[in-house]
C-alpha positions in Angstrom: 101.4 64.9 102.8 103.6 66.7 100.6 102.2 69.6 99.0 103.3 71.7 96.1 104.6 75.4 96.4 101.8 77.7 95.8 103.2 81.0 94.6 100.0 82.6 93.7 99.2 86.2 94.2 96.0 85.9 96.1 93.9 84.5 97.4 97.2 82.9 98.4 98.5 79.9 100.1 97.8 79.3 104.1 100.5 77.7 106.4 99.6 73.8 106.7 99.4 73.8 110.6 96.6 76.3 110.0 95.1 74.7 107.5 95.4 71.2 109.4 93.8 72.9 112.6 90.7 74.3 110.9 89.8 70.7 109.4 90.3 69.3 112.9 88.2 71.8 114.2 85.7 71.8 111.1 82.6 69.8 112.3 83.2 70.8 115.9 84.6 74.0 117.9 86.4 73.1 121.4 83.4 70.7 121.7 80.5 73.5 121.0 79.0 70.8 118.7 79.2 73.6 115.8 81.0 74.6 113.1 82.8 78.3 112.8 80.6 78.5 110.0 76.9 77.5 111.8 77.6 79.5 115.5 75.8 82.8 115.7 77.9 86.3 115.4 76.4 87.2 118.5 77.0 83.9 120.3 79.6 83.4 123.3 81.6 81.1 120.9 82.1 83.8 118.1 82.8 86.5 121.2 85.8 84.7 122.3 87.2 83.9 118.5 86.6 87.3 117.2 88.4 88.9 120.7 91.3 86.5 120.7 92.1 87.6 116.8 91.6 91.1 117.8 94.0 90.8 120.9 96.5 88.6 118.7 96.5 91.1 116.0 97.2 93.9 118.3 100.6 92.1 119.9 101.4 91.1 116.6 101.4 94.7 115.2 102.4 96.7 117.9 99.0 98.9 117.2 98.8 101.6 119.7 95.7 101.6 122.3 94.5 104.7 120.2 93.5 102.9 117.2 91.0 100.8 116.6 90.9 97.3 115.1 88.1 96.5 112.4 87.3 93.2 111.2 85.4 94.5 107.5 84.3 92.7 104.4 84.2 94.3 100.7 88.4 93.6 100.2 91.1 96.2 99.6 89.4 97.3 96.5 85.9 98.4 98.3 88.6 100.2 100.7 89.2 102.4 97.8 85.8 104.0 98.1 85.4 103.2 101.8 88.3 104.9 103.1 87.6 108.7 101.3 84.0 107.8 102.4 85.2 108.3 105.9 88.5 110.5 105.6 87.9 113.1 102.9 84.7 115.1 103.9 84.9 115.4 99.9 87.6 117.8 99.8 90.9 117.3 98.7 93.1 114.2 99.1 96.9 113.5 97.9 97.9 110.5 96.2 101.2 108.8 95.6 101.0 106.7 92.2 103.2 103.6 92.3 101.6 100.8 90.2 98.4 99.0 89.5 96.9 99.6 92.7 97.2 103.0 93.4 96.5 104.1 90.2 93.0 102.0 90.8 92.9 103.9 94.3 93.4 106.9 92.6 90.3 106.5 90.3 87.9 105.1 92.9 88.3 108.0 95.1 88.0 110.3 92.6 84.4 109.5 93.1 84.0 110.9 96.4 86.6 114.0 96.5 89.3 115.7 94.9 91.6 113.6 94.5 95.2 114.7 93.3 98.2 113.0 92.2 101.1 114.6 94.6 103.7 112.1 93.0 104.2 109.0 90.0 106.4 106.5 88.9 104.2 105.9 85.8 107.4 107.4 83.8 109.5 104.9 84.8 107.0 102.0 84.0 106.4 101.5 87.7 109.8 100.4 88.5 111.2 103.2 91.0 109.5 104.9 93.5 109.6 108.8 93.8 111.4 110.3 96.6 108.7 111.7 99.3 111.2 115.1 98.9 109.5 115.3 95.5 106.4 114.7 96.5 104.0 118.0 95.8 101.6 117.8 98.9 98.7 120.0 99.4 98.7 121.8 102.3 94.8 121.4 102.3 94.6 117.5 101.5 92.8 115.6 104.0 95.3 112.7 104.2 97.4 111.1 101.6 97.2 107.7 100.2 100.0 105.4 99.8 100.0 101.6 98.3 103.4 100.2 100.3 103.5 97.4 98.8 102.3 96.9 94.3 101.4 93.7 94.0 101.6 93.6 90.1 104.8 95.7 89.5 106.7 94.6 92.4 107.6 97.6 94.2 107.5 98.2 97.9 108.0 101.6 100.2 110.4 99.8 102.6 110.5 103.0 105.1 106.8 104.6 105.3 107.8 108.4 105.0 107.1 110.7 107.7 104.9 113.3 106.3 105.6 116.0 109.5 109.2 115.9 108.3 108.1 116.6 104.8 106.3 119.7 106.2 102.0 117.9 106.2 100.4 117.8 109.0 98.1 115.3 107.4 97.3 111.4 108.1 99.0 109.0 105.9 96.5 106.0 105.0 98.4 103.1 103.3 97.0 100.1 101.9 99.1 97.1 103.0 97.1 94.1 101.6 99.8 92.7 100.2 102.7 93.1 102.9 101.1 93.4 106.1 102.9 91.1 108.7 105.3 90.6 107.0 107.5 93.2 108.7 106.5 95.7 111.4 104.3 98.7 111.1 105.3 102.6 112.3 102.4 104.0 113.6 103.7 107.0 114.5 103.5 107.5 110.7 100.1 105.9 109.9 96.8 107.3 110.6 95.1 104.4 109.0 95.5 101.0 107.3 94.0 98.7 105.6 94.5 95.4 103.5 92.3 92.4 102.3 93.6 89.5 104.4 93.7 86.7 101.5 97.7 87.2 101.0 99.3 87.2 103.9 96.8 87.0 106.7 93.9 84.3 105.8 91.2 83.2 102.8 89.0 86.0 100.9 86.2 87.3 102.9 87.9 89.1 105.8 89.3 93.0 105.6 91.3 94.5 108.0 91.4 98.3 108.8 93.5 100.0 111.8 92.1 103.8 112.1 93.6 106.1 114.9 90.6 107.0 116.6 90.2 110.6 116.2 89.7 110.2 112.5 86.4 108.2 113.7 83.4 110.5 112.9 84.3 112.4 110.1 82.0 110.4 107.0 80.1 111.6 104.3 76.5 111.5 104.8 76.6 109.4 102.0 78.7 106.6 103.3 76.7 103.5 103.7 76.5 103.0 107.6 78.3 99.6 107.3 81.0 101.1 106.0 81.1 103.9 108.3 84.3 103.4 110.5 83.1 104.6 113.6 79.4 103.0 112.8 81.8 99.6 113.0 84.2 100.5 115.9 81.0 101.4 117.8 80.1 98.1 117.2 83.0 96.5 117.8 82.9 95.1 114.3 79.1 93.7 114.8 77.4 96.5 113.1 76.4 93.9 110.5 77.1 90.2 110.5 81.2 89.9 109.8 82.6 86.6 108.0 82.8 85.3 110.4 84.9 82.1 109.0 87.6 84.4 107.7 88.1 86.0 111.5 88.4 82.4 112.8 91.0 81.5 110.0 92.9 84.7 110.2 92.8 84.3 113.9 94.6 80.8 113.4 96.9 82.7 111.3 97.9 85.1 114.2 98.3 82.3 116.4 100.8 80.8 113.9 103.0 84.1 113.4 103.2 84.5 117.3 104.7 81.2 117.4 107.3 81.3 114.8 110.9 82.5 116.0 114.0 83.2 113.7 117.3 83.1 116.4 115.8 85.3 119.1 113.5 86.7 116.9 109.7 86.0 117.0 106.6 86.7 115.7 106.5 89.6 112.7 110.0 90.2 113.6 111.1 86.7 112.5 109.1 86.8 109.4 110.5 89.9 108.3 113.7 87.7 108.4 112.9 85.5 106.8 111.2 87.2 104.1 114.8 89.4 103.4 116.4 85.6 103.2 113.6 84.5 100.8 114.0 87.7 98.2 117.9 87.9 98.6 117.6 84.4 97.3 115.8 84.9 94.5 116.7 88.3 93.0 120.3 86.5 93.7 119.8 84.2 91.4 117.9 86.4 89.0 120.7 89.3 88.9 123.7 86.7 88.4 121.6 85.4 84.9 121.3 86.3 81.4 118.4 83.9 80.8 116.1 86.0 83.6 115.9 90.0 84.6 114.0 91.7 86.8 113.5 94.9 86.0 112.4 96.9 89.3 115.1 99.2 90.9 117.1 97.1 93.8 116.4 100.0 96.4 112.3 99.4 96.1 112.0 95.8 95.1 109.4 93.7 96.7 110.2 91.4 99.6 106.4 89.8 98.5 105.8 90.1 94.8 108.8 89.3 92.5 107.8 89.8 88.7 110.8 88.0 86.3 110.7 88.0 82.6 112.2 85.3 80.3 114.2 87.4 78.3 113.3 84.8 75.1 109.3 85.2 75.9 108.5 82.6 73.6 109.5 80.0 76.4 107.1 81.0 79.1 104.2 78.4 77.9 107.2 75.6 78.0 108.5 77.6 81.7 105.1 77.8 82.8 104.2 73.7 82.6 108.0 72.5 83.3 107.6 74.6 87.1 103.7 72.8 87.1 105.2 69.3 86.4 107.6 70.2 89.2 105.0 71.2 91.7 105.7 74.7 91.3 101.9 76.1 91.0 100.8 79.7 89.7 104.0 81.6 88.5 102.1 83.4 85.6 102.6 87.1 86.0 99.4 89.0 86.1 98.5 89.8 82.4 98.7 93.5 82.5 102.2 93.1 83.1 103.1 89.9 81.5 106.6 87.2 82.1 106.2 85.5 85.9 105.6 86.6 89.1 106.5 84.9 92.2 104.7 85.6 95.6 106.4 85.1 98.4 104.4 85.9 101.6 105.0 84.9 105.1 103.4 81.1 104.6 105.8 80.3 101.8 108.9 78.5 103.6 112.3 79.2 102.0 111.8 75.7 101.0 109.5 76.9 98.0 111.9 79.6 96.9 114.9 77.1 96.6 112.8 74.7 95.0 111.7 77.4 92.8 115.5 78.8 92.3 116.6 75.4 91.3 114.0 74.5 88.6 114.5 78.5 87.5 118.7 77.2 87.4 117.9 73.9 85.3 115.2 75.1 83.1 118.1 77.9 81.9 120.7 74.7 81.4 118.2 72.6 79.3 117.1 75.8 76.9 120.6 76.5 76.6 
């Protein structure tokens, strides 16, 4: 069945073999009689789903033997109280400011600690990204928070900085909801991550944290114990009952991207190749025309989220149902930013974005 191109932010779309396997599978695991959904967190079936996506995750990643993998619920945006919760002892914490999300961050954790802005793009609209040379880090800060990839604005961090070279002997935390697997991760440089899993990784429900393990221990008293990372990794992600559907879907997921190959490339390694194919293609076409602009600096652009503004705004309505009529689903930008916005994450084929370049090249012709 032919299926249109679902460029939605999130949740997002799912690669059809995974979506194919889970309705096989729906009425009856590997012959448990059971659904995912009906089995018991505690039961030997769950066991071996929720180890096999742990173990999957790990190869996929690379993640280091001295971090621990937790399978959480509450998204990205419960991670923004969760993750100061557990890191900043309520003492100070840098963040970097680069769009929507970290500015949300920001204000979350303010809650919890003393929170700081060491650096902003909010002067340039949230189209750059400040150099980590400018960045003013505290010396005292706890760790320092950093959104790699904006959703909204479009704006990625395509080298995570190292903060020991910058002169901090701090963690970096990063939220990577929105880009993780789609390219590889250096842990040498991360003390913790997290993301929600329904853009690149699964459906809503599932939240994915990897914490080196000597920042286990450290929560406020006030931390809720289910949200206590060492509470969970004690618990191997069992403290409380985990969705347990989403860690079965995910875990299809990772079974997916381990079997994708681009040349002699496989796994996250291929979809990161793919995913610079799929941008190049559309800024491409964006860049070469006066009907469309971009307007997010080439050197941080987002290889996941690509915002695009008519430049006669009066024709988005008529854009908007020409790209529906040609199976080209949920290009509306998010309204805090406005125009169109095109998400690209690893399940989208380069199919969708020629499709998607070609209606972009004929709608231009026909409101010429």
């Amino acid at each position: 069945m032919a299926r249109p191109y679902n460029f939605s932010a999130g949740p997002a779309a799912m690669p059809a073999e995974v979506l194919q396997q889970a309705a096989a599978e729906m009425l009856d695991w590997h012959g448990s009689g059971m659904s995912v959904m009906e089995m018991s967190h505690r039961g030997q079936e769950f066991g071996a789903i929720l180890k096999a996506a742990e173990a999957d995750l790990r190869e996929l990643l690379a993640v280091p033997e001295h971090f621990r993998i937790l399978f959480m619920q509450g998204g990205g945006l419960a991670e923004n109280a969760i993750v100061p919760l557990n890191l900043s002892r309520g003492q100070t914490v840098n963040f970097v400011v680069t769009g929507s999300w970290s500015q949300k961050s920001l204000k979350e954790a303010r809650r919890y600690c003393d929170a700081r802005v060491a650096a902003s793009n909010e002067a340039d609209h949230h189209t750059t990204l400040p150099a980590p040379a400018t960045w003013q880090l505290d010396r005292s800060a706890r760790y320092v928070h950093l959104c790699s990839n904006e959703t909204i604005n479009g704006v990625e961090v395509h080298e995570l900085p190292d903060l020991k070279a910058l002169g901090s002997d701090v963690p970096l935390a990063i939220d990577f909801s929105s880009h993780v697997a789609s390219r590889p991760v250096d842990w040498s440089r991360v003390g913790l991550a997290f993301g929600g899993a329904q853009k690149n990784l699964g459906p809503a429900g599932l939240t994915l944290v990897v914490v080196r393990e000597d920042l286990l221990g450290h929560a406020l008293k006030t931390c809720p114990s289910a949200f206590d990372y060492k509470t969970v990794a004690d618990n191997h992600s069992m403290y409380n009952t985990p969705p347990t559907f989403a860690i079965y879907m995910a875990g299809l997921t990772f079974q997916w991207l381990k079997r994708q190959t681009e040349g002699n490339l496989s796994g996250v390694a291929a979809m990161e190749a793919r995913n610079i194919a799929k941008a190049e293609l559309l800024y491409g076409f964006i860049d070469q025309s006066t009907f469309y602009s971009n307007k997010v600096a080439k050197d941080c652009r987002s290889r996941m989220n690509v915002p695009f503004f008519l430049r006669d705004e009066s024709r988005n309505e008529a854009f908007l149902a020409g790209a529906k009529a040609a199976g080209l689903l949920q290009l509306k930008g998010h309204k805090s930013v406005g125009g169109m916005r095109a998400s690209i994450y690893n399940a989208m084929p380069i199919e969708g974005v020629r499709a998607l370049v070609a209606y972009m090249r004929q709608f231009e012709q026909t409101q010429a």
